[in-house]
N, C-alpha and C positions, 0 to 999 in steps of 0.2 A: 648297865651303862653300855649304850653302843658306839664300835670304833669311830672315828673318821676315816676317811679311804681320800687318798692320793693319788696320784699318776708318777711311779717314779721312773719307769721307763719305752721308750716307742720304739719300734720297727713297722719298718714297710715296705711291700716289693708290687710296684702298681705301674701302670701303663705309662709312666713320666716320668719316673725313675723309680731305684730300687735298693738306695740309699738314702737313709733322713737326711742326711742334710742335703745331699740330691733333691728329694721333694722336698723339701722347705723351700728351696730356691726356686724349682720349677713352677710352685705354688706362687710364689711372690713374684715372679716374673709373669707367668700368665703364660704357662709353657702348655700347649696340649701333647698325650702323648697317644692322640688317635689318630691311627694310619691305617693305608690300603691293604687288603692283606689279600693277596694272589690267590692263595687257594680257594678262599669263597667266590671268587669270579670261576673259578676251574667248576667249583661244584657247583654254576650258576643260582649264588645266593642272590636277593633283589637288590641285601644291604650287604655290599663289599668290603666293608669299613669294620674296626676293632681298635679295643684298646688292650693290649697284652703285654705284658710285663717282656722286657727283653735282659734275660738272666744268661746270654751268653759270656759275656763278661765275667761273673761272678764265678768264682773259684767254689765250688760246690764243696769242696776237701774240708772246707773251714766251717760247713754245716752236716753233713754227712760222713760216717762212715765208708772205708768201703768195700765193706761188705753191704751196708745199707744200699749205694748207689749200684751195685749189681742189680742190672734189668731193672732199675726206673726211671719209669717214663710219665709218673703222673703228673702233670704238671700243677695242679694245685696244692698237694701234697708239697711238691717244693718248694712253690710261694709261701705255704703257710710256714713248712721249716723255717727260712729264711728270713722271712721279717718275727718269727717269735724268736731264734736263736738273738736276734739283732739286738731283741728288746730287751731279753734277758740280759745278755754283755751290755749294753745301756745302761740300765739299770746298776750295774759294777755288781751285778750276783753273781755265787758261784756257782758252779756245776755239783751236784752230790759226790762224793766219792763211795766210801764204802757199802752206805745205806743211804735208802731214803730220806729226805727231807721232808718230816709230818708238819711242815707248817707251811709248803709252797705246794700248790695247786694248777691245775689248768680248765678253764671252760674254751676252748676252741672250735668254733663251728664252720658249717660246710651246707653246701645244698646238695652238690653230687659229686663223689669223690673217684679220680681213677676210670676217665671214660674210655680213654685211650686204651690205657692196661684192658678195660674190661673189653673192647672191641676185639684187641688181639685175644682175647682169650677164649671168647667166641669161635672166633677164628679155628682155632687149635682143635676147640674141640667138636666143630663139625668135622673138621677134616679125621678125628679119630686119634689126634696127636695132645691125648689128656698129659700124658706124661712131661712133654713138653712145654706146661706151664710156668713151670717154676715156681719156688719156694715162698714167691714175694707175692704172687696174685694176689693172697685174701687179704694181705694187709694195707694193700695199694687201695684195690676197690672199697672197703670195707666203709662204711662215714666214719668212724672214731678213727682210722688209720691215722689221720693228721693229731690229734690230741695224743695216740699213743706212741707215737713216732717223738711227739716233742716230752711228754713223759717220761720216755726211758733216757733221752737227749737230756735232760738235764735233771732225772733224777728226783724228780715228785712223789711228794706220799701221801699228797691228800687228797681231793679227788679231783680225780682225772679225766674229764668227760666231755664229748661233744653233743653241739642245738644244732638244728635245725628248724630254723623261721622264714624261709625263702628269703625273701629281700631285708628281712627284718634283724636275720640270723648274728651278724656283728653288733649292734648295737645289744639286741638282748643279753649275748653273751659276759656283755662288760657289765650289764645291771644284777647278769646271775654271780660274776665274781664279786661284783660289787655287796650284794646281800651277805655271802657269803665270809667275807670279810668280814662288813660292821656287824656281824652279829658273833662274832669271835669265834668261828669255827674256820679260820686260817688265816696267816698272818700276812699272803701273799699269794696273789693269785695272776698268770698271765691269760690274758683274755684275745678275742679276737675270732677274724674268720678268715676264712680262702675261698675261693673258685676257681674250680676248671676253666680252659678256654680253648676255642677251638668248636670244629664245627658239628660236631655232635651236642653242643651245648648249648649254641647257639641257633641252631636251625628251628627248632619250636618255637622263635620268637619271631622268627624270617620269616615263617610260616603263616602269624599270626597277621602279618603284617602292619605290627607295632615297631620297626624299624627303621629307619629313615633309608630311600630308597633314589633318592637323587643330590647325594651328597657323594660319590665315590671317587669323584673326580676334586673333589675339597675337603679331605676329610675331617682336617680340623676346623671346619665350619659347620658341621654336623650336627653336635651335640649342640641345642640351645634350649637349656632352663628357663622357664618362666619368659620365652619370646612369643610373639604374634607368627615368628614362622616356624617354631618348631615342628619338626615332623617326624616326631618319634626318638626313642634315646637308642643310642649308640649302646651296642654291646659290649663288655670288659670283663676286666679278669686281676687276679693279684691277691693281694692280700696286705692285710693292719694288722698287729699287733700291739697293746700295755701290758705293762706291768702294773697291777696297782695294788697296795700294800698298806696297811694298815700307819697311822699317822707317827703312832709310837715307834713301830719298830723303821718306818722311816728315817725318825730323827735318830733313834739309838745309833744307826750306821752310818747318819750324817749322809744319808741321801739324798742326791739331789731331787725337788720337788717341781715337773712341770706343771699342776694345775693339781686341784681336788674335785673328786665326786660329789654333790649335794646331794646328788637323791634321782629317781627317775619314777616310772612307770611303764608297764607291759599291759595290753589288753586284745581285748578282736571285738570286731564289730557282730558277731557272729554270722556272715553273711545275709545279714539283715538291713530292711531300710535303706536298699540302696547297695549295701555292701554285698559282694561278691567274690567268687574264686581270683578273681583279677581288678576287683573296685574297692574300695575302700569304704564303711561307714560310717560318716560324717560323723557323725554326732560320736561314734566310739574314736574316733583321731579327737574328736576336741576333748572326749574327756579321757584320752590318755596327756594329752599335755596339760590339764590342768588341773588332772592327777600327781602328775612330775612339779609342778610348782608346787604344789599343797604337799610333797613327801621331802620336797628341797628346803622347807620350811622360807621361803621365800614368798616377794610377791609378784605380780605380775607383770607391774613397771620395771622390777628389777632387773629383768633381762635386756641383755643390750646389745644382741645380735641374736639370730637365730641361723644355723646352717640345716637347711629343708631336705628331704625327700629328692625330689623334685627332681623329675626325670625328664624334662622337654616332650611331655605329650600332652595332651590335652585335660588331664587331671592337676595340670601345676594351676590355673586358678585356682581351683577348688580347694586343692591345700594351701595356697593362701590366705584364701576366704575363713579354711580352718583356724587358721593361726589367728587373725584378726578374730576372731568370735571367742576364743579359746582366751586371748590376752587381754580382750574388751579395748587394743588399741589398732588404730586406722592412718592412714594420712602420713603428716611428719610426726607421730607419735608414734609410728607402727617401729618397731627395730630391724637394723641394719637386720639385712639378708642375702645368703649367698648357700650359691649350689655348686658342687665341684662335681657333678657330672660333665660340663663342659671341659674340664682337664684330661679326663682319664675315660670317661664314657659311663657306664651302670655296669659296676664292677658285681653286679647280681648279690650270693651269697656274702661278697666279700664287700658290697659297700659299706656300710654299716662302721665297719671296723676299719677300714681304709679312711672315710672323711673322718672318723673321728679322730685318729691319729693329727689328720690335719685342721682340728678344729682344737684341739688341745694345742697344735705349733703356736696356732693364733693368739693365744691367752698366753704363752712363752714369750712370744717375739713384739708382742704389744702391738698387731697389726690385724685386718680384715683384708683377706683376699678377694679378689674382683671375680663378678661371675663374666667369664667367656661365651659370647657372643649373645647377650641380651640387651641388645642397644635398643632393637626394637620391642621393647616391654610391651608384652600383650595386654591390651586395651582394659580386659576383664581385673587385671591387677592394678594396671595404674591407676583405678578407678577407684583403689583398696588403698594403696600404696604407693608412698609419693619415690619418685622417681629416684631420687637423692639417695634413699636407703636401698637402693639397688646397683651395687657398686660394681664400676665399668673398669675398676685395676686396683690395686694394693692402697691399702691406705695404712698411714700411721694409726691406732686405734686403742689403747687400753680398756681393754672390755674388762669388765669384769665378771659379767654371769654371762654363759654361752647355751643355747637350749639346739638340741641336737638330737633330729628325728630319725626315723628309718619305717615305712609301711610298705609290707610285701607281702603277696596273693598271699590268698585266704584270710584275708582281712585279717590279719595281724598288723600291731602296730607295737611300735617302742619308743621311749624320748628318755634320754640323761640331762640333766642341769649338770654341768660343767662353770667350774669358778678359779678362779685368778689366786694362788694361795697368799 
């Protein structure tokens, strides 16, 4: 017999804020948290613009040791600390003390961990000054450094491990604890991802010029999902956080439950038929979502919002198009849809686990958040998708099924069915 899987706890440290109830609110208000940011105009980037989590604020003492915070400087490593620590106190869990805890887990993933650290270190050892590294390099740069950082932080003893999916990387992460769960080899698992920010992370997409390049002087006009004027998504950074935990031992500690897992699916288009290092295989996105219905034990009218991909560049028809062909529904049959790119920017690594965080609030708070700056619905969609289900600010909502995507280079793709418990 296999578990069911829950949502009992969130964190999250993302471009809008870096406190949940913080983004809940910024979410419901229709708060962007993308701004100018000095140094890429200094390093003449084209796209001046980011969304980066601003964790000055934040008392680090309350997630860190410190001895930990001696010489770091990663900054994704922090984000992910800080919104997993969040989720676990959310959740009302406790910390291990003596030993390990064999029934709490982590999948926490990452794209590239520690650029900054690894720059200096560089650094050091051109100049012939190895010695001067210090203690923390290999665990800052390392990709597990964020999973084993939150490992020893709270004392896990089952497995402890991070993904790598590029843009895909959160969303998978939640499907790997997810499995892992219902099939009874742990009882609790926090899940999630981070990204780096700044301009070594960022410049390969500057480069590419997939960035929006006449938005620096408005920048939270930038990002537009699924518009006729997007031009390109906005760069970001942060990180999401759940806890999600098996149904039983939920209720055994009278935990509180924001939403359950139905089921998902993971695939790749194998860069085939269209699909590529940076494009998507049609036909592998539609039958990863309707893989995810058919594992949701669900049907496909069932779903009653969708939170997309959908990054404001010229691929957001086409993922439309997908969803419509995937759900067999069009028009005003098509379900409510929304992209929280325009809040926060394409948190890279960490979106995935970022909007899911705020697509779980949605199914809590009995509302659908408004997509930011898609007044001007591109033509290719509203031809799909009646305008109505493109929602221009917060609405009252009781959803009950939430389907919730993420497709990142190399044709990887991922979707959770999310439900209302």
């Amino acid at each position: 017999m296999q578990n069911r899987v829950v949502v009992t706890g969130l964190g999250v440290c993302a471009p809008n804020a870096v406190s949940l109830n913080g983004f809940a609110q910024s979410m419901a208000e229709g708060s962007s948290g993308i701004q100018f940011q000095e140094e890429l105009k200094q390093l003449n980037f084209s796209c001046q613009i980011a969304g980066k989590p601003n964790i000055d604020r934040i008392n680090l003492n309350n997630h860190f040791t410190k001895v930990q915070l001696k010489g770091l400087n990663a900054s994704g490593l922090v984000y992910g600390v800080v919104a997993g620590v969040d989720a676990w106190k959310d959740a009302t869990l406790a910390t291990a003390s003596s030993k390990p805890d064999w029934d709490n887990g982590i999948v926490f993933g990452t794209g590239i961990l520690g650029v900054d650290k690894f720059r200096d270190a560089i650094y050091q050892v051109d100049a012939g000054e190895v010695r001067r590294l210090g203690s923390t390099t290999v665990i800052q740069t390392m990709a597990s450094g964020i999973s084993a950082f939150l490992g020893g932080i709270l004392g896990c003893g089952n497995q402890v491990t991070t993904n790598s999916s590029a843009c895909t990387t959160g969303t998978e992460a939640l499907l790997m604890g997810y499995d892992r769960i219902k099939n009874g080899y742990a009882k609790r698992m926090l899940v999630g991802s981070c990204s780096d920010s700044g301009p070594y992370v960022w410049g390969g997409f500057d480069a590419m010029r997939i960035l929006p390049r006449k938005y620096n002087q408005d920048p939270k006009s930038a990002s537009r999902p699924m518009s006729a004027t997007a031009a390109g998504f906005v760069p970001g950074s942060g990180a999401g956080a759940l806890v999600l935990e098996s149904l039983e031992s939920a209720k055994a500690r009278k935990a509180h439950i924001y939403a359950e897992v139905l089921g998902g699916a993971i695939n790749s288009g194998g860069q085939r038929n269209g699909g590529s290092m940076t494009a998507p295989n049609d036909e592998a996105v539609q039958h990863c979502i309707t893989s995810a219905i058919a594992n949701s034990n669900i049907d496909d009218n069932d779903v009653d919002a969708i939170n997309g991909h959908l990054t404001a560049t010229s691929k957001d028809p086409n993922e439309i198009k997908n969803w419509a062909i995937a759900l067999g529904r069009s028009g005003e049959h098509f379900p409510y849809v929304n992209s929280f790119k325009g809040h926060f920017g394409h948190c890279l690594a960490a979106a995935g686990s970022v909007e899911c965080v705020a697509t779980v609030l949605q199914l809590e708070k009995g509302v659908l958040y408004g997509n930011l700056n898609a007044e001007d619905v591109h033509p290719d969609i509203a031809a799909l998708v009646s305008k109505s289900k493109i929602l221009q600010k917060t609405i009252d909502y009781k959803a009950k099924i939430i389907a919730k995507a993420s497709f990142g280079f190399g044709d990887v793709n991922a979707c959770v069915i999310f439900s209302r418990y």
